[in-house]
C-alpha positions as CSV (number, residue, x, y, z in Angstrom):
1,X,192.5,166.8,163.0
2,X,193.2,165.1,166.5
3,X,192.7,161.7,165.7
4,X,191.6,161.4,169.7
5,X,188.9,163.9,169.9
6,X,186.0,163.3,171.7
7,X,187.1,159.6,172.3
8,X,186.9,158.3,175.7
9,X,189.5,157.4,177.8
10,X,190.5,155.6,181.3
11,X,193.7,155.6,182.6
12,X,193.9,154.0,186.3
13,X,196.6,155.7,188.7
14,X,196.5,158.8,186.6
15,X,197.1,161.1,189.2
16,X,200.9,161.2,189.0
17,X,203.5,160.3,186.8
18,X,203.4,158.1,183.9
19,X,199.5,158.2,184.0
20,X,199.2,161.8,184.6
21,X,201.2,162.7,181.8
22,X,199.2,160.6,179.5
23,X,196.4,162.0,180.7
24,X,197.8,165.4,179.4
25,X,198.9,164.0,175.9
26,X,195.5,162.8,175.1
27,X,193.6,165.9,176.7
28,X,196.0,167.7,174.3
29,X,194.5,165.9,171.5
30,X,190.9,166.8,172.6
31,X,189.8,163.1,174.3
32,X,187.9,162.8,177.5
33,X,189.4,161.6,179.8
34,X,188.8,159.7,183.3
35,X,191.6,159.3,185.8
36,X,191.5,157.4,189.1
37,X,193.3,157.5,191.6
38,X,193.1,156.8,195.9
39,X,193.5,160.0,197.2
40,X,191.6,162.7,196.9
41,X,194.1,165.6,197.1
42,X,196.3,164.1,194.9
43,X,193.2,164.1,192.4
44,X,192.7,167.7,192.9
45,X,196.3,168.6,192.5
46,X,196.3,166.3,188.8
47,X,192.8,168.7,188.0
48,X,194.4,171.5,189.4
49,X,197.8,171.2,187.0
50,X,195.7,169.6,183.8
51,X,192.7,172.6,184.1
52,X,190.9,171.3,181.6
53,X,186.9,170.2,181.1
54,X,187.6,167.3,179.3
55,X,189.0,165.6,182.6
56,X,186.9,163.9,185.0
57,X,188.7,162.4,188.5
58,X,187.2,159.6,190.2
59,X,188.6,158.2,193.6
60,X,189.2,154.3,193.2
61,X,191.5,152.0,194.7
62,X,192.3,149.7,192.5
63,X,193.3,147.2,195.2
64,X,189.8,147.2,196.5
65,X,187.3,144.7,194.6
66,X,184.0,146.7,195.7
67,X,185.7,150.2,194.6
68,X,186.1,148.6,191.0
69,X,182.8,147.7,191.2
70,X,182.0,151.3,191.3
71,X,184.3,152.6,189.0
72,X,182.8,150.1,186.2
73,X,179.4,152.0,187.5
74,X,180.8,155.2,187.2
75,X,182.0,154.4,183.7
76,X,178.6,152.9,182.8
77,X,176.9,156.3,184.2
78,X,178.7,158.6,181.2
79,X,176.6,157.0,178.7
80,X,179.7,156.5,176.1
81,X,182.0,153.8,176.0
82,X,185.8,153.6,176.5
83,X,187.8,153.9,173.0
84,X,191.1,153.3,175.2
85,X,191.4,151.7,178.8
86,X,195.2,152.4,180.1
87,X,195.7,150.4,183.2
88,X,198.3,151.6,185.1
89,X,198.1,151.7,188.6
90,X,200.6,150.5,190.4
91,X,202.9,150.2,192.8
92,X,206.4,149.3,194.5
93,X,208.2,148.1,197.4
94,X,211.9,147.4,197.3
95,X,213.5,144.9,199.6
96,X,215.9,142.0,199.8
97,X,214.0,138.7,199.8
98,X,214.8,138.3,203.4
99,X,213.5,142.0,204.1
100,X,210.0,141.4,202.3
101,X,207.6,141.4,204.7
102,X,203.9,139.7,204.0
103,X,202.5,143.0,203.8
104,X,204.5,144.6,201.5
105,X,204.1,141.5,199.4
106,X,200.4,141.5,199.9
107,X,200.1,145.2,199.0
108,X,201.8,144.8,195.7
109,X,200.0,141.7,194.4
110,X,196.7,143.4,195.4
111,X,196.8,146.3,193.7
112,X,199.1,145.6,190.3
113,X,198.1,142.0,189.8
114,X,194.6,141.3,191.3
115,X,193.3,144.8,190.9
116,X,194.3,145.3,187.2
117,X,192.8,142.0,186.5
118,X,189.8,142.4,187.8
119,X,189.3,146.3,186.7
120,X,189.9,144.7,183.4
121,X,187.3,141.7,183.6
122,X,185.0,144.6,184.9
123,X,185.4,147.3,182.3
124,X,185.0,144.4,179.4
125,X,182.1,145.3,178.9
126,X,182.4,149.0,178.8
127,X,185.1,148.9,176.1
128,X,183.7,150.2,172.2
129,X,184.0,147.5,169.6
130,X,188.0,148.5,168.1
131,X,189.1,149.1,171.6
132,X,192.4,150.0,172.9
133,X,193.8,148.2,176.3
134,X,197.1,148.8,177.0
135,X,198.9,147.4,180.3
136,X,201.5,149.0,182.2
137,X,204.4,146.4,183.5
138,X,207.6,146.8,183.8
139,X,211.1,145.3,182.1
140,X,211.9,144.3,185.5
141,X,209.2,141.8,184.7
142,X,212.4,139.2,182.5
143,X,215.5,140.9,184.9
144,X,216.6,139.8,188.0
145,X,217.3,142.6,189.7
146,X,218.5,142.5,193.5
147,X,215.5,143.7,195.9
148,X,213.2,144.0,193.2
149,X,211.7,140.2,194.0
150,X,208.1,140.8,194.7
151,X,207.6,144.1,192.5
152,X,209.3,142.0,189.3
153,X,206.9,139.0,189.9
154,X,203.8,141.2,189.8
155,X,204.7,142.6,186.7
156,X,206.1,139.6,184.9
157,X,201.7,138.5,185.6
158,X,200.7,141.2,184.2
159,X,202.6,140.7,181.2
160,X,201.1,137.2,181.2
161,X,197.8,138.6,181.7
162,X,198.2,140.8,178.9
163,X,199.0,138.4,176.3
164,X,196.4,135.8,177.1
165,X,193.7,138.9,177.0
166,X,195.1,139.8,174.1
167,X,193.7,136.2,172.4
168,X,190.2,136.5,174.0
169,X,189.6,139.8,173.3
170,X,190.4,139.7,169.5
171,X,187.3,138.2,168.4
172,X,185.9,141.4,170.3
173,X,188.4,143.1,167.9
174,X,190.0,144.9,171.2
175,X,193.5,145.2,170.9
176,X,195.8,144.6,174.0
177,X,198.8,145.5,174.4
178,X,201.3,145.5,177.0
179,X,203.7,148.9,178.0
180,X,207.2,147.9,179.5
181,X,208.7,151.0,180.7
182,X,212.6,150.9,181.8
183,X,213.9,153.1,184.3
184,X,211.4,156.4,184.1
185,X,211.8,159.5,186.3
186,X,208.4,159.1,189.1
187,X,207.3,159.4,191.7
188,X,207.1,155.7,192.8
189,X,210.6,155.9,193.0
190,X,210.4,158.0,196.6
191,X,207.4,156.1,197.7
192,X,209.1,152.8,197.8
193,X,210.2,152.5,201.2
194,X,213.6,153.2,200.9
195,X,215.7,155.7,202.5
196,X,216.4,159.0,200.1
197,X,220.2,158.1,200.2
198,X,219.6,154.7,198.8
199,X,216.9,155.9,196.3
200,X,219.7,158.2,194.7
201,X,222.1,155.4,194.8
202,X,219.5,153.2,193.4
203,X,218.8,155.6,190.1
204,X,222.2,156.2,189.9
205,X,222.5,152.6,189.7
206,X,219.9,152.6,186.8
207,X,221.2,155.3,184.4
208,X,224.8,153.2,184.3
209,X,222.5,150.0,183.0
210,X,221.0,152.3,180.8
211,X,222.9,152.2,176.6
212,X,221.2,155.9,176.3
213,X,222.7,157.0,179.6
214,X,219.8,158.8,181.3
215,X,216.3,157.8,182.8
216,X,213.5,158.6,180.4
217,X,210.7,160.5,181.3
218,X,207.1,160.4,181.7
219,X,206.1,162.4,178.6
220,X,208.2,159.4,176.3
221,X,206.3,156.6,178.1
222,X,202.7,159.2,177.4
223,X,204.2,159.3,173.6
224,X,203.9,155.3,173.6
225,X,200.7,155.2,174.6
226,X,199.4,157.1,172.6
227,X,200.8,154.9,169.6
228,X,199.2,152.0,171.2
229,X,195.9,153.8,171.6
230,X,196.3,155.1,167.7
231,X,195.4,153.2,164.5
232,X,198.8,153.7,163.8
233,X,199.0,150.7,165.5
234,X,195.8,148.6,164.2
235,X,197.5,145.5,163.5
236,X,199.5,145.4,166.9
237,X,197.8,143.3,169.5
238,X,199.8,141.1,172.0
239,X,202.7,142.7,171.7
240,X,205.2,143.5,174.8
241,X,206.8,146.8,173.9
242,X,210.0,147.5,176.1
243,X,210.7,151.6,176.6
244,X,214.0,151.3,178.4
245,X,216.7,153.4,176.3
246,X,218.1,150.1,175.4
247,X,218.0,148.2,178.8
248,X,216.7,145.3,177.2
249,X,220.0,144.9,175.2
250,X,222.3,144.3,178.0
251,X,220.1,140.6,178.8
């Protein structure tokens, strides 16, 4: 028996990558499941390639405080509440602290810091009594990684976000938990601004920091999610769980 069936599940930034493929892993285990996303076609495309009914799209931008307004509508509108809420939509722009400019650095804060925190405060009341929250940083979040300045910063507050949520939200008995991927083959990687040379040196870069010698992929980080959003994890709240083929180590 699929412990996920008929359970209800959000997953922001959904369309692609890590959150499309655990959008897959829990349609596989017969939840419904909501994904958002900011462009339309890419939401078709992620419909298209998931084909099931169980999936519902909705076009949000999670840096925009009105379209989270709507998305907490949207969510009310179902009639069920969410059993797991996976926030993670995000995204990156790689520069030199001398290269940032405002608006790359504006861009980043706005959608993986304020957005997630205020999609959270306004799906709170949409989550089931024994909800799952899980939040989607980074293990850039303690490195200091050349040209990664802005992009570790946001993720080192949503890590601090996530633990302090963790502590209200217990007495809601919501769990919260926070996801630290390590290097992980998507595609943020070629929408970060850089040029495709310096992309592949980049990753090349990665898998040599890497004890397990390869970049994991987006099924592994689904895999984790999934064991957040499980009862096989029922006494884990809080807790800042690194998947970086051993990245961590080298600190």
């Amino acid at each position: 028996m699929n412990q996920f069936k008929d359970k209800q599940i959000l997953i922001t930034g959904g369309n692609s990558g890590m959150g499309l493929a655990s959008a897959k892993a829990f349609i596989a285990q017969g939840a419904h499941v909501l994904i958002t996303g900011k462009n339309a076609d890419n939401l078709k495309k992620a419909a298209a390639e998931i084909n099931s009914p169980n999936l519902k799209t909705i076009l949000s931008d999670t840096s925009d405080i009105k379209s989270i307004e709507a998305l907490a509508a949207t969510v009310a509108q179902t009639g069920k509440k969410l059993d797991v809420l996976f926030l993670n939509a995000g995204i990156g722009r790689f520069g030199s602290i001398e290269q940032t400019s405002v608006e790359d650095f504006d861009i980043q804060f706005n959608t993986n810091v304020r957005g997630l925190y205020f999609t959270l405060q306004k799906l709170i009341p949409h989550l089931k009594d024994g909800a799952s929250v899980i939040l989607n940083s980074s293990v850039v979040s303690t490195a200091a990684l050349a040209n990664m300045s802005a992009y570790s910063a946001t993720k080192a507050a949503v890590s601090s976000i996530g633990r302090i949520a963790a502590t209200e939200l217990a007495a809601k008995n919501i769990r919260v938990n926070i996801l630290s991927p390590g290097p992980i083959e998507t595609p943020i990687m070629g929408k970060s601004g850089l040029p495709a040379e310096a992309v592949s040196n980049f990753k090349a870069g990665l898998v040599s920091g890497v004890p397990l010698g390869r970049i994991g992929q987006a099924h592994e980080i689904a895999d984790t999610v999934l064991f957040l959003a499980s009862d096989a994890s029922s006494f884990i709240t809080g807790v800042e769980l690194q998947v970086d083929g051993g990245v961590g180590l080298k600190r």
